[in-house]
N, C-alpha and C positions, 0 to 999 in steps of 0.2 A: 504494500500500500504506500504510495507516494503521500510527499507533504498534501497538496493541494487534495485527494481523496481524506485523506486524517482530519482536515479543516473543515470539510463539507460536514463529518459527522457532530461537529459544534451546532449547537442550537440556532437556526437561523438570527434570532436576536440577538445575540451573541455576535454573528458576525458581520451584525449590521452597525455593529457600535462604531461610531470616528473614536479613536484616543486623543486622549485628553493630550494638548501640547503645552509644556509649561513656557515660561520665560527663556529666553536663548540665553543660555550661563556667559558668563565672559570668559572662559577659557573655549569654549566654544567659536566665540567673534574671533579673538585671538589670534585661532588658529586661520581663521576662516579669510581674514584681513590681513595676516600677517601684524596685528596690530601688537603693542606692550600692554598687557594685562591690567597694570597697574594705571595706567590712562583711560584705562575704559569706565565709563559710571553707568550702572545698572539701574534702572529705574520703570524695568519691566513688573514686578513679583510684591510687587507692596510691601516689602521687609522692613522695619525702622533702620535705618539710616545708621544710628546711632553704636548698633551692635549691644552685646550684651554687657548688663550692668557689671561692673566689679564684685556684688555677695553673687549673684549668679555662675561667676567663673570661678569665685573659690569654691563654692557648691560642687562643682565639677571635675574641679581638679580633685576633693576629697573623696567623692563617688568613684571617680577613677582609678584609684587606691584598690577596688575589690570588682573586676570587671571579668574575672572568672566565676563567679556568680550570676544565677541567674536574679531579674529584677523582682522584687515582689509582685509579683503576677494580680493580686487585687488592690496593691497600690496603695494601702493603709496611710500614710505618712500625709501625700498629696491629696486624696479624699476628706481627711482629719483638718488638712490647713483648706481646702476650699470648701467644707461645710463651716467651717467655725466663719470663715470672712462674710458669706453670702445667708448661713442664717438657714442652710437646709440639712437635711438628713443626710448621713454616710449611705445609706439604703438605694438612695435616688439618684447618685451618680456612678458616672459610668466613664471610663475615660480613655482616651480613645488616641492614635498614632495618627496626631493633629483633628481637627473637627472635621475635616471629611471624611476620618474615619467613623466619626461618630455619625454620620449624614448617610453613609453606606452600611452601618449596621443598622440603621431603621428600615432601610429598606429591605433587607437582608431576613431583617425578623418580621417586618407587617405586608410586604410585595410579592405575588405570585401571578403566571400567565392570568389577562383574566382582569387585574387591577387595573385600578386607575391611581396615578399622583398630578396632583396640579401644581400647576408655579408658573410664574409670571416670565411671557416674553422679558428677553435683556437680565433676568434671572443669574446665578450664577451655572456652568458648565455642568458642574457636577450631579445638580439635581436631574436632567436628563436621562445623562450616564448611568447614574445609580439604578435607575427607572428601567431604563430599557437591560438592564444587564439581568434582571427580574424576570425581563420577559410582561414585565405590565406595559401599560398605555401611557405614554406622559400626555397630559392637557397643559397645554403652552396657554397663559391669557393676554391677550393684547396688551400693551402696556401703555399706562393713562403715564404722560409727562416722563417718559422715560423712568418711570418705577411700575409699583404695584398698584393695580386696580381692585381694591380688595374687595367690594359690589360686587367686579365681575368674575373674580376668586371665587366669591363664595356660589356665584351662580352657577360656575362649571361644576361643581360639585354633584355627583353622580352618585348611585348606589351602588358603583362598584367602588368608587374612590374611598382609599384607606388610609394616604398618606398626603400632604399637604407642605407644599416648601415657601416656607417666607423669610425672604431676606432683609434683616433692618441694623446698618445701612445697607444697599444694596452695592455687589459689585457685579458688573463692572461702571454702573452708572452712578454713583454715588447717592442715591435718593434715600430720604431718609421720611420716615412716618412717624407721628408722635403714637407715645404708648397708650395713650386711651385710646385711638384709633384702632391698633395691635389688639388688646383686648377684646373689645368691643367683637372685633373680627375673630378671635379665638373663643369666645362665648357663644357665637354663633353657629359657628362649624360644629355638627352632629358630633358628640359625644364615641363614637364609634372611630373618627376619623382622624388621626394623630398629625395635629399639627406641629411642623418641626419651623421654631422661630431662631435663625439663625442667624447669631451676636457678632461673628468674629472680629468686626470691626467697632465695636462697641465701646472700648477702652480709649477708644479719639474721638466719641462724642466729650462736649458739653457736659460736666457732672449734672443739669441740670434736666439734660435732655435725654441721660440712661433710665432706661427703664425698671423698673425693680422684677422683671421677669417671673423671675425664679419663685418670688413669693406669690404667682397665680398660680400656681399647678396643684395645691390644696384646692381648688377652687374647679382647675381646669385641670383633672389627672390626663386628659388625651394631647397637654402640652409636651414638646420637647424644647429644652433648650440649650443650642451647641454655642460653645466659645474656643479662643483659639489664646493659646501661648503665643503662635508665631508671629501675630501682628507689631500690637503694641508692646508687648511682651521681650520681641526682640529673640523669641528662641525659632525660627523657622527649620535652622538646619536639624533641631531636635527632633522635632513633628511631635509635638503632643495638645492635646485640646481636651474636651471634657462636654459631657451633655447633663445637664439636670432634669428629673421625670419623676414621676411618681415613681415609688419602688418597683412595685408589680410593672411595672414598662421598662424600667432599668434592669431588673433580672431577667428580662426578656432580651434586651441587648447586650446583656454579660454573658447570654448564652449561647449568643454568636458570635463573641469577640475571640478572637485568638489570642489564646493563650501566650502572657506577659505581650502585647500587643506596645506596651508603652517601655521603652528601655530604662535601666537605672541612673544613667546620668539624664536622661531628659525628666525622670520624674524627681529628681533632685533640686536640676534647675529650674522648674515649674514652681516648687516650694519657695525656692530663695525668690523665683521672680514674683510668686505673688505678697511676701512680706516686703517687695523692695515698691513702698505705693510714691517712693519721690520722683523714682524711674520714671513709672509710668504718667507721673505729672507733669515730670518734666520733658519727656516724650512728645504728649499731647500740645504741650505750648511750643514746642519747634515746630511741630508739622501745622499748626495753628499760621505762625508767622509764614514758612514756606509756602501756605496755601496762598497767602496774601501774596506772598513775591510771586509767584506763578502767574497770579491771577491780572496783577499788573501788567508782567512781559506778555500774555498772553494778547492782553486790552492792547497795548500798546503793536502787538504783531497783527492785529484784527481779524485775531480766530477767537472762534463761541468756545469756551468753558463751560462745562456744565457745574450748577452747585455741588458741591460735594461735601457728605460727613464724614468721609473714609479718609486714608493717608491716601489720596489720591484724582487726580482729576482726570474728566474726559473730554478730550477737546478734538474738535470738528476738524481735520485738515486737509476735506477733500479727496485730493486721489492718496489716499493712506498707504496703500503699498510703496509707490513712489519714494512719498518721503520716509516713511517706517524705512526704505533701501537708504538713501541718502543720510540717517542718522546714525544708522549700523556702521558706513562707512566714514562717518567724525567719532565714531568710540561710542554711541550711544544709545543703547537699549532702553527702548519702551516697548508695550504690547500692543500689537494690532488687534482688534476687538471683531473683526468680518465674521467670528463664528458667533459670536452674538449679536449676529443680524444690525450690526454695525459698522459695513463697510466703508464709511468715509470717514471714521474716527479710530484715534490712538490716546490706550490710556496710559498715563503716565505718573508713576509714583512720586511724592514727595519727598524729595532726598537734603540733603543738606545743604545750607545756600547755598555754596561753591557747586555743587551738582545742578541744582537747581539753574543755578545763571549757566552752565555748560546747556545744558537743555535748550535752555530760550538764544544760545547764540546759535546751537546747532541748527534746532527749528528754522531760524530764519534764513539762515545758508540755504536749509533744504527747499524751504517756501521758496525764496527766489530764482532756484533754477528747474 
């Protein structure tokens, strides 16, 4: 039996899936340009800038002391420091190798041929992905203002539909919904139907404009709610994230997770990153100011920025392949958006102002030819 006969016996959905492309690495461009590594500024992957905090890296250097062991497989340590901060049960979390792990084990435990999951055109990639590798039916809803239409969320809602993805902020548009809005919308949705509210970029709102989530799911047990280390957090290359649920939903997820799913030094430095809250304040107010410097060069180049609450913005620059080629060759990675039905826009992370002004001088090289 040849490859391409061994492949047909895959589930047709299965081989209908596109994979996921991430961000072009810079060792990648590098190569690819001949370019110096070190000159290149990435600002495809929405990372903080900033790199991890200093208790983070002694956290890691310490955990690395004992890496012929395996991790604690239920995570005690890190479950203990994120119930005690957010005020929930060790029973109801679940923790997961970054939060789309955790987005892929909902589906994993509540999707079979047959289902339905909804989620909003310009949505993030994965909800699809996870959908269709199930073998259910994704319901894509039109998107009001480049985010979430959540009227017409909830009117796709079907009696097959099990699973429900809402992005708040949303990537890759940066749209952001206030939380009585979110509720409201999770109060609604039938009781049968697990809505998954997905946080990642939550830690760069506004203290004023976080939602206190976690404390509906008493109220709303068919809530999920995933968060991410990688963003604000600064640990991307670790991959670890975390979902909050009611228990009875969270031992449903823990009994499709694979086993030690989250490694020992990244549930180490999850720990230090969540006692380290100056980090992540101080975090928020550089990506704060950078949003503003972006927003300016961008005004000033007279391309559309879309608002954003994320570490990131999405801005209009026409024939986006074009120039997305023309920044790769000034050293400069951002994401082209065409598989979110975003052909003439590139979104571009908030990087540090030196990054930042690289950016906007590249942009306009690229704009003008």
């Amino acid at each position: 039996m040849n490859d391409d006969m061994l492949a047909a016996r895959a589930p047709e959905y299965v081989r209908r899936i596109a994979r996921y492309v991430p961000g072009k690495p810079v060792e990648e461009l590098a190569r690819e340009f001949g370019l110096d590594p070190q000159a290149i500024v990435k600002l495809a992957s929405n990372e903080n800038p900033r790199g991890p905090s200093p208790r983070v890296l002694a956290a890691v250097a310490a955990a690395a002391a004992d890496l012929t062991r395996y991790p604690d497989g239920n995570g005690f340590a890190l479950k203990a420091a994120l119930a005690q901060r957010f005020d929930v049960r060790p029973e109801g979390i679940v923790l997961g190798n970054g939060s789309n792990d955790v987005l892929e084990l909902v589906a994993h435990a509540f999707l079979r041929p047959g289902d339905d999951a909804v989620y909003a055109q310009h949505a993030f990639a994965v909800y699809p992905l996870a959908t269709q590798a199930r073998g259910a039916r994704g319901i894509e809803v039109p998107a009001k203002a480049f985010g979430h239409d959540l009227a017409a969320m909830h009117a796709a809602i079907t009696p097959q539909t099990r699973v429900v993805f809402v992005a708040n902020p949303n990537n890759p548009t940066g749209t952001w919904l206030p939380p009585e809005d979110i509720r409201a919308f999770v109060a609604a949705v039938p009781r049968d139907v697990v809505v998954v509210l997905d946080e990642a970029y939550n830690e760069y709102l506004d203290p004023a404009q976080q939602a206190n989530a976690t404390a509906w799911i008493d109220a709303f047990p068919h809530l999920v709610v995933s968060r991410s280390f990688s963003k604000a957090y600064g640990l991307a290359a670790l991959r670890v994230g975390y979902g909050v649920a009611a228990p009875a939903v969270a031992d449903l997820l823990n009994r499709v997770r694979q086993p030690f799913n989250v490694n020992a030094l990244a549930q180490a430095a999850a720990v230090a990153a969540l006692a380290d809250v100056a980090y992540v304040d101080e975090s928020r107010a550089l990506n704060a100011a950078g949003m503003q410097q972006l927003a300016r060069g961008l005004a000033a180049l007279g391309r559309r920025m879309l608002p954003s609450h994320g570490n990131f913005v999405l801005v209009h620059v026409g024939d986006a392949p074009r120039v997305y080629d023309a920044l790769l060759r000034q050293g400069v990675i951002v994401r082209p958006v065409a598989n979110y039905g975003l052909p003439e826009w590139l979104r571009v992370t908030v990087g540090l102002p030196a990054e930042n002004e690289r950016f906007l001088v590249a942009l306009a090289s690229a704009l003008a030819h």
